[in-house]
C-alpha positions in Angstrom: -14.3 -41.2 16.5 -17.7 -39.2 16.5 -18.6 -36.3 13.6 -17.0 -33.2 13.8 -17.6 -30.2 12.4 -15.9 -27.2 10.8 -16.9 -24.5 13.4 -16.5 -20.5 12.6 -16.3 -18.2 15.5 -16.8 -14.8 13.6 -15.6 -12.9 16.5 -12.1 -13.9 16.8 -11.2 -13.1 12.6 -7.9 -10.7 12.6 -7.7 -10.7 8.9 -5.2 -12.3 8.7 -5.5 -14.3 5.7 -4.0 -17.3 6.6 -6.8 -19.4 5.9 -6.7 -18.4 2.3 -2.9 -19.4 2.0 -3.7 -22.3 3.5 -6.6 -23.3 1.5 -4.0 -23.1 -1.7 -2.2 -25.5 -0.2 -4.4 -28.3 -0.2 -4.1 -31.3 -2.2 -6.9 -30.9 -5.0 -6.6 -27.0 -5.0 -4.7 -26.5 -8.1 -2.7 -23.7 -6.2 -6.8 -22.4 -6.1 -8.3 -20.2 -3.6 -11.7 -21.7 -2.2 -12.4 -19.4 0.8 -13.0 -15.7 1.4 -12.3 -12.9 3.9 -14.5 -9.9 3.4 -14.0 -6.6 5.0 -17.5 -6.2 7.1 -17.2 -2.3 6.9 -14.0 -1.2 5.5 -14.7 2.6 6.2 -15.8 2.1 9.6 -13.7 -0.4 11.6 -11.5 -3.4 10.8 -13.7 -6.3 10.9 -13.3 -9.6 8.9 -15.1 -12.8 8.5 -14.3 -15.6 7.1 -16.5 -17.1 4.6 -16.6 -21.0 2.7 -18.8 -23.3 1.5 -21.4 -24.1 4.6 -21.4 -27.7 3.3 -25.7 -27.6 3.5 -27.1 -30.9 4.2 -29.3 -30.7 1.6 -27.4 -28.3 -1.0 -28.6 -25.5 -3.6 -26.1 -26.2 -5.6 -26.2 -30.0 -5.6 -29.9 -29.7 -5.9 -30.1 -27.6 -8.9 -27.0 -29.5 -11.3 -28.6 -31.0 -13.8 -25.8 -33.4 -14.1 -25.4 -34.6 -10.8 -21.8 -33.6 -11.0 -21.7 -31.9 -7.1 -21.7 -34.5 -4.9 -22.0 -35.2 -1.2 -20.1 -37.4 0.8 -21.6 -39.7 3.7 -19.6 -37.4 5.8 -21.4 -34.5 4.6 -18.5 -32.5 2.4 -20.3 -31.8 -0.9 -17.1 -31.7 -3.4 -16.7 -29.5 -6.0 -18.1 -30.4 -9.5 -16.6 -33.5 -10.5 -14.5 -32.9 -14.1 -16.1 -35.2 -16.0 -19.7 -34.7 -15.0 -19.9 -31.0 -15.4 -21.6 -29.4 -18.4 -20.5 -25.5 -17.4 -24.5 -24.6 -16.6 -23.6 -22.5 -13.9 -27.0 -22.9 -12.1 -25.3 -23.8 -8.9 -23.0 -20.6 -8.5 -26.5 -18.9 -8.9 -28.6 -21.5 -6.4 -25.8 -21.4 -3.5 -27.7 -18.7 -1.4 -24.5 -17.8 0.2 -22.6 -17.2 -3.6 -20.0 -19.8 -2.5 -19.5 -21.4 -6.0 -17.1 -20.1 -8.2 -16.7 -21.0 -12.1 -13.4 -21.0 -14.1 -14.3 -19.9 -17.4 -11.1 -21.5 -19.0 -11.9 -25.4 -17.5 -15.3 -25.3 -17.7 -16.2 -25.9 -14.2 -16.9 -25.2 -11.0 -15.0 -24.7 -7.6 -15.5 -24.4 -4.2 -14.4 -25.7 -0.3 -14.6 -29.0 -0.5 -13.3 -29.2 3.5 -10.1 -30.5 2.3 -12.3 -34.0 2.4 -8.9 -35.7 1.5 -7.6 -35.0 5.2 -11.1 -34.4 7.2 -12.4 -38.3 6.3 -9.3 -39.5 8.1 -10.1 -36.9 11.2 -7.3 -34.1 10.1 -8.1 -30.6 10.3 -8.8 -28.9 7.1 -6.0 -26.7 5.9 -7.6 -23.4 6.8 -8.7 -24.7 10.4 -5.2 -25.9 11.0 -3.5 -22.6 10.8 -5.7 -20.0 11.9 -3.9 -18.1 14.8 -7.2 -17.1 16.2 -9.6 -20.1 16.3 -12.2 -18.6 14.1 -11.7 -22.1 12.6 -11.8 -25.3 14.5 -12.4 -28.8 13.7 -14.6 -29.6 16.9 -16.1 -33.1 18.4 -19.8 -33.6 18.8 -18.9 -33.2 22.8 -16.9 -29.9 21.9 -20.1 -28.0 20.0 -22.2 -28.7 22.8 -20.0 -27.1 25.2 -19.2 -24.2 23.1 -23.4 -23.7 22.5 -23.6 -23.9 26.4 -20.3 -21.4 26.9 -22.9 -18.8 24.9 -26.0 -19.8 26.4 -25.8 -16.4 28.2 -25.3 -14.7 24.8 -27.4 -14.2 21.7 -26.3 -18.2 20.4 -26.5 -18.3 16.5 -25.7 -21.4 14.8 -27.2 -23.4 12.1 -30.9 -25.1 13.1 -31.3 -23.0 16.1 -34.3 -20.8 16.7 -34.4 -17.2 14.5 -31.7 -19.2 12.2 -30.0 -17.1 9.9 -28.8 -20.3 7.1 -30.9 -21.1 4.9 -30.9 -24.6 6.0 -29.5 -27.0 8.3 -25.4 -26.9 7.0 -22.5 -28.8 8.3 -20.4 -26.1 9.0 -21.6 -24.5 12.2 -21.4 -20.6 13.3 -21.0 -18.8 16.4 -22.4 -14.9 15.6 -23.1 -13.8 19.5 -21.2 -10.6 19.3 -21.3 -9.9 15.9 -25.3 -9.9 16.5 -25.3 -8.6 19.9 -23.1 -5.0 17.8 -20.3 -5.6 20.0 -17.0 -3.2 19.2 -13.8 -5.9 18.5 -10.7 -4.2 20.4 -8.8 -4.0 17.6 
């Protein structure tokens, strides 16, 4: 089986939340919360987004660790820190450009989406993307991100290492912003 990819179609978030239950759930978690929905405009309109780690292939966060306790897997999942190699510096919640990193003050360490790596080595789904009602997350083939780029050729296409790109680099986890950019009203 070819790569896949964690892929976020903005649109379709209901706010649902189940992504965060989810994410809980997973083996690793510690009953801990690694993603986010964020109200766009709370005062305006009911808009969500889900938000995790971007797993960037070549990380902030990994990047500025002085302990080389974040790393990145030949898959491209970059873990959270690893237990015994992190000193508590908290340089990577500050380099992560998208504030993805979290640190729990009472272990010393950080946390974040590590794409449930545990289930997406062996081709499973990561929690979140296996129970979103929506799609906003899929788990998608090489073959499956090219159609989905061609089904918004027409559109304003926005997904990491495309022309006007909005990540700061290129990222593992790929985005699909076309109405979000294009100020589309949702329905709902």
């Amino acid at each position: 089986m070819g790569k896949q990819y964690l892929y976020i179609e903005m649109d379709n978030c209901i706010g649902c939340r189940s992504c965060l239950a989810a994410c809980t759930q997973c083996g690793g978690h510690d009953q801990r919360n690694r993603n986010y929905v964020y109200d766009v405009n709370p005062q305006v309109n009911r808009q969500t987004i889900p938000l995790m780690c971007l797993h960037c292939v070549n990380p902030a966060c990994a990047r500025s660790c002085p302990a080389q306790a974040i790393q990145i897997t030949p898959e491209g999942a970059v873990l959270s820190a690893l237990v015994e190699k992190c000193i508590g510096c908290q340089n990577c919640t500050i380099a992560c450009p998208y504030g993805i990193p979290k640190f729990d003050e009472e272990q010393n360490l950080m946390y974040k989406c590590d794409l449930c790596y545990d289930r997406t080595k062996e081709g499973i789904p990561p929690m979140c993307a296996s129970v979103c009602p929506t799609n906003t997350l899929q788990w998608v083939t090489e073959e499956e991100l090219a159609a989905k780029k061609e089904q918004h050729r027409l559109g304003k296409w926005m997904a990491s290492r495309e022309p006007l790109d909005p990540l700061e680099g290129e990222t593992n986890v790929k985005i699909s912003l076309p109405g979000i950019l294009q100020g589309k009203q949702k329905l709902f």
